[in-house]
C-alpha positions as CSV (number, residue, x, y, z in Angstrom):
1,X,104.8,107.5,66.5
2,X,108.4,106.8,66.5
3,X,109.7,110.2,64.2
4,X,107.7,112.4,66.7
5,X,109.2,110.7,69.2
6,X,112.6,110.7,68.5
7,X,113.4,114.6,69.0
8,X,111.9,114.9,72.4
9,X,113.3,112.1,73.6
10,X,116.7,113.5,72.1
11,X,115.8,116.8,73.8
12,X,115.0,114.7,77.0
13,X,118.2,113.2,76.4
14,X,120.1,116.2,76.5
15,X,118.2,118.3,79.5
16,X,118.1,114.8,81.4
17,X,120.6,115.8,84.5
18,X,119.2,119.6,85.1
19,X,115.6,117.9,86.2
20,X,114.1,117.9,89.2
21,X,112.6,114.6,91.1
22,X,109.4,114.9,90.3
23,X,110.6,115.7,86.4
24,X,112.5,112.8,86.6
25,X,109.5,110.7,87.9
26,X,107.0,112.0,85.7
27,X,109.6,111.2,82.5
28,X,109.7,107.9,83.4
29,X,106.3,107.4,83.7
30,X,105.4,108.9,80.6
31,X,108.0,106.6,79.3
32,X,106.7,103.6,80.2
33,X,103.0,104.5,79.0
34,X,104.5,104.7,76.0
35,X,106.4,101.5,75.9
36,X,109.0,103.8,75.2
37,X,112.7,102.4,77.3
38,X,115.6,104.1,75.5
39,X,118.4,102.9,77.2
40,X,120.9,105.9,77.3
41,X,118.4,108.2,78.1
42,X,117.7,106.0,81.2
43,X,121.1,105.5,82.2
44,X,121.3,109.0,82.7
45,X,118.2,109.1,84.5
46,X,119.4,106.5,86.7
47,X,123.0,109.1,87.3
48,X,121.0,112.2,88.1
49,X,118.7,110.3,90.2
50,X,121.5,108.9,92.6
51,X,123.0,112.6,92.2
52,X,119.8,114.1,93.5
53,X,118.5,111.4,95.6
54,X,119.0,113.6,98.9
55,X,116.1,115.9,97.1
56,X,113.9,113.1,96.3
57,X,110.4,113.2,98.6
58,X,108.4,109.8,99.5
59,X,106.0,109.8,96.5
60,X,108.6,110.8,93.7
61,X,111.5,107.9,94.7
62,X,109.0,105.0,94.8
63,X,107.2,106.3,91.7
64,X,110.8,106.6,89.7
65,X,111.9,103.0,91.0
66,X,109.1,101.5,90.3
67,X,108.8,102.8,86.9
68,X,112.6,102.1,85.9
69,X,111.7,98.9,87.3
70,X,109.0,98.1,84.6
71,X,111.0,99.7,82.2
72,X,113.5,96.9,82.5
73,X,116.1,98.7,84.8
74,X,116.4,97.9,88.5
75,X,120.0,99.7,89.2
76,X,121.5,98.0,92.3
77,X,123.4,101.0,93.2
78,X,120.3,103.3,93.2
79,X,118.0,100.9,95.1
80,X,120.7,100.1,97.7
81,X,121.2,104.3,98.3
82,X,117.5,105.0,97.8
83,X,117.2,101.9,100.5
84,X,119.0,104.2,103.1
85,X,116.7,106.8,102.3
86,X,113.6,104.9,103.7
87,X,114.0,106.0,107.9
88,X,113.5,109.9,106.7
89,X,110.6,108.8,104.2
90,X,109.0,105.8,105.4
91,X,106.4,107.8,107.5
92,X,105.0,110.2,104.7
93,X,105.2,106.9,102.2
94,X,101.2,105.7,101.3
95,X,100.3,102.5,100.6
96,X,101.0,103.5,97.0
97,X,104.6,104.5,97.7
98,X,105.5,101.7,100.0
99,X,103.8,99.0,97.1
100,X,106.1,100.9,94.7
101,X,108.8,100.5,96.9
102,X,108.7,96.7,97.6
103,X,107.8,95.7,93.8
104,X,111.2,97.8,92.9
105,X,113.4,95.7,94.9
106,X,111.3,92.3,94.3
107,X,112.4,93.4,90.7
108,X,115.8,93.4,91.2
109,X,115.8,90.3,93.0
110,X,117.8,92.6,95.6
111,X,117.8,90.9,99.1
112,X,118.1,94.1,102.0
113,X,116.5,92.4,104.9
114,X,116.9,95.9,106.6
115,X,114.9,97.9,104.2
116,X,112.1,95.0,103.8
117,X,111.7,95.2,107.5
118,X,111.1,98.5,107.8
119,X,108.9,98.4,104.7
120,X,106.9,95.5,106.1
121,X,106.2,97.3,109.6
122,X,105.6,100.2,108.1
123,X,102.6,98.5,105.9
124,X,101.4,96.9,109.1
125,X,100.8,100.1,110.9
126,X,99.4,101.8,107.7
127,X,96.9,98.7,107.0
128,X,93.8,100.0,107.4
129,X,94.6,102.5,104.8
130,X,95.7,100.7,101.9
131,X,94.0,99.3,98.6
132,X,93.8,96.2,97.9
133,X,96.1,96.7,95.3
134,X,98.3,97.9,97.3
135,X,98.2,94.9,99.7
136,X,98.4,92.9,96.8
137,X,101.8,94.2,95.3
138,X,103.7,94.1,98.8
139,X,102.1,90.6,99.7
140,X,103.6,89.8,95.7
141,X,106.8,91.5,96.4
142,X,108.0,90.4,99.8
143,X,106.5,86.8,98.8
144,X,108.9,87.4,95.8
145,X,112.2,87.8,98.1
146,X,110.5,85.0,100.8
147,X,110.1,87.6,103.3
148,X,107.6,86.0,105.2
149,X,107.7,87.9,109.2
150,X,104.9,89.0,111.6
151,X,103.3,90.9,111.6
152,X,103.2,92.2,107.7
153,X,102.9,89.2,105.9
154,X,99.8,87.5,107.9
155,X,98.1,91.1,108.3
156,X,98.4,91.5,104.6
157,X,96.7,88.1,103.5
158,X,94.4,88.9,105.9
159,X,93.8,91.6,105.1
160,X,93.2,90.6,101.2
161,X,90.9,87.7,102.3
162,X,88.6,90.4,103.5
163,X,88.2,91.7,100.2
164,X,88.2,87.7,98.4
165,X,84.8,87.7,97.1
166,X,85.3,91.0,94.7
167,X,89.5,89.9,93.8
168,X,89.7,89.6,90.2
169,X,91.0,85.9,89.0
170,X,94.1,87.9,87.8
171,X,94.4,89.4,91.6
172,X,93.5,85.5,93.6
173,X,96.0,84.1,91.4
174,X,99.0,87.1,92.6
175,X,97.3,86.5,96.1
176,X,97.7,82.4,96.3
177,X,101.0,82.0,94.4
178,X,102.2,84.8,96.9
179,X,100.9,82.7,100.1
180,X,102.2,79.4,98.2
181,X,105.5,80.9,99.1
182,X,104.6,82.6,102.4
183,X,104.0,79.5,104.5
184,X,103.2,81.8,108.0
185,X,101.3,84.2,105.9
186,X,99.1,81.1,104.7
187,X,99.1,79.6,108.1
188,X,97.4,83.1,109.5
189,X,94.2,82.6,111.5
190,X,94.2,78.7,111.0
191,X,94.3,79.1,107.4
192,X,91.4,80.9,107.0
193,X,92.8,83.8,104.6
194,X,93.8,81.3,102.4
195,X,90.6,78.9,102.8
196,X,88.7,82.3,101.9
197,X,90.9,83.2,98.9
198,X,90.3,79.5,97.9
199,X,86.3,79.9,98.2
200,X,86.6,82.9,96.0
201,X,88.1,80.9,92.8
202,X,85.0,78.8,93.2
203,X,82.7,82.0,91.6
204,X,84.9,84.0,89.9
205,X,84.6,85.0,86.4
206,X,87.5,83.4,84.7
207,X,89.7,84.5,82.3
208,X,88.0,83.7,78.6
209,X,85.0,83.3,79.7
210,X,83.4,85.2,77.4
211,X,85.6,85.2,74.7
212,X,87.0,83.0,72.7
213,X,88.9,81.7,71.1
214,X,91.4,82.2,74.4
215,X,93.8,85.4,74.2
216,X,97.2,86.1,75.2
217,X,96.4,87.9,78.6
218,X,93.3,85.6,79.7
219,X,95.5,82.4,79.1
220,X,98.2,84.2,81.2
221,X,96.1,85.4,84.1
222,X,94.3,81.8,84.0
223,X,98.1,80.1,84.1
224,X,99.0,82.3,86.8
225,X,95.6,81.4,88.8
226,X,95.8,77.2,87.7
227,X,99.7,77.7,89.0
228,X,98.6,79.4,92.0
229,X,96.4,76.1,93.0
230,X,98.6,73.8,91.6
231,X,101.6,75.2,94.0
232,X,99.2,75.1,97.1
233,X,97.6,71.5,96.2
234,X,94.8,72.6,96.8
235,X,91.3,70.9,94.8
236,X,89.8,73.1,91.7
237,X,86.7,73.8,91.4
238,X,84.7,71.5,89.1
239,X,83.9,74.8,87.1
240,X,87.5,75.6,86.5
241,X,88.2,72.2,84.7
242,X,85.4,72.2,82.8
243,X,86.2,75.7,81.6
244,X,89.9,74.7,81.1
245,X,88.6,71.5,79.0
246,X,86.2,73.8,76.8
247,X,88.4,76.5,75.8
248,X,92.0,74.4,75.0
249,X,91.1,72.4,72.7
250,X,90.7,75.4,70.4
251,X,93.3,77.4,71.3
252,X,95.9,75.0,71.6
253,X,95.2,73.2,68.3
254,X,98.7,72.9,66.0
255,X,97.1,75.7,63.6
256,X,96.7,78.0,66.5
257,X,99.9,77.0,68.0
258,X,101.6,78.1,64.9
259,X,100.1,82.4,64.5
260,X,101.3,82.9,68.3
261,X,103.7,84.3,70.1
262,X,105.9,82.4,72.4
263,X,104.5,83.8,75.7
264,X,100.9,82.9,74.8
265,X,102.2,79.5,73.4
266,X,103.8,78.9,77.2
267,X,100.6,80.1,79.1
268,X,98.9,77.5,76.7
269,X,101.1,74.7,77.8
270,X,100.8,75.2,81.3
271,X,96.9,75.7,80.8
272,X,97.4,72.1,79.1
273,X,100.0,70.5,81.8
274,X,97.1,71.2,84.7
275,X,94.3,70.2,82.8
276,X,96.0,67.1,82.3
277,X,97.4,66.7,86.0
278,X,93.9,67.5,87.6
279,X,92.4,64.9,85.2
280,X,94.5,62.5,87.0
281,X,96.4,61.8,83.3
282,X,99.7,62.8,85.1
């Protein structure tokens, strides 16, 4: 509720530079469960984070930047400091914190081939201890900033090809448009990460499946998957067209068209563009 919001974040607003890291963190956080992003009271959580960054520990400076990050703010001057930061943290960051990390600066578009080095080696030494996820949104993130180097990116894929057969459709589709851009990660082992990613699409449940008519997030997780293929040329499974020639007809009817919103009406389109493409129409 936005009245009961609006003294705390006030209060917030005023205590903002006496907080401590892990304050800091934890506000943002809480922030963006709430779809909360008020922008003055993150600007001065972005000062009295690069005032304080010397106190920040390798769980708290990943969680903050990643947060700010989905809250809409990647501060260049931040990430570059928090960037130097990463020798005295890197070896008590987790998979969580080193996923955090990446995504922040794949956010900002920010290119620091020295931190993404030691961010990818330090992954590859810590792989047997990651989630998936966390494979997943450093194969995403340094796939997002083309960082595509031994021996990160092709232990990473492989390392995700392991787990193919229980990836959501949501997660193949990160993983393949990541390796569409990653040509030595996709090239790992002969191609055999990729071919096993591939093999997974062929029996996972898709998006809308069992709902209908088609919603915003299954038509974007199903674009993201359909893009994922369509970048790698690689053949869909029969099961995939025929579910993309059941469920658009209905969802992408002018009436329907009308009541959405313009994200959905885009996942639509490109739903539509490879429907049409893989029926050999364009």
């Amino acid at each position: 509720d936005e009245a009961l919001a609006r003294p705390l974040l006030e209060r917030a607003e005023a205590d903002v530079r006496g907080l401590h890291p892990i304050d800091l963190a934890n506000l943002c956080g809480g922030l963006l469960g709430l779809g909360l992003a008020p922008r003055r009271l993150l600007g001065g959580v972005v000062d009295t984070a690069a005032a304080k960054l010397a106190d920040f520990g390798p769980v708290e400076l990943p969680s903050l930047l990643s947060s700010l990050a989905s809250l809409g703010v990647s501060d260049e001057r931040l990430l570059r400091a928090s960037a130097d930061r990463l020798p005295d943290l890197l070896p008590d960051m987790n998979g969580r914190a080193l996923a955090e990390f990446s995504a922040a600066l794949a956010a900002a578009e920010l290119w620091l081939p020295v931190a993404l080095e030691q961010i990818s080696d330090e992954a590859a030494e810590k792989l047997s201890f990651l989630r998936v996820a966390d494979s997943l949104v450093l194969l995403a993130a340094l796939a997002q900033l083309r960082w595509d180097r031994p021996p990160a990116t092709p232990m990473l894929a492989s390392r995700l090809a392991e787990f193919a057969p229980k990836l959501t459709a949501v997660q193949l589709g990160v993983a393949l448009r990541a390796l569409s851009r990653l040509p030595l990660a996709a090239a790992c082992e002969r191609g055999a990460a990729q071919r096993s990613l591939l093999q997974a699409v062929a029996t996972v449940r898709l998006p809308g499946e069992r709902s209908a008519p088609l919603g915003a997030a299954d038509a974007a997780a199903l674009a993201e998957l359909c893009g994922a293929l369509r970048h790698l040329r690689a053949e869909p499974p029969p099961r995939l067209v025929a579910h993309l020639a059941a469920v658009l007809p209905a969802a992408s009817s002018a009436a329907a068209m009308r009541t959405l919103e313009r994200d959905h009406r885009r996942a639509l389109a490109k739903l539509a563009d490879a429907s049409l493409a893989w029926a050999g129409v364009r």
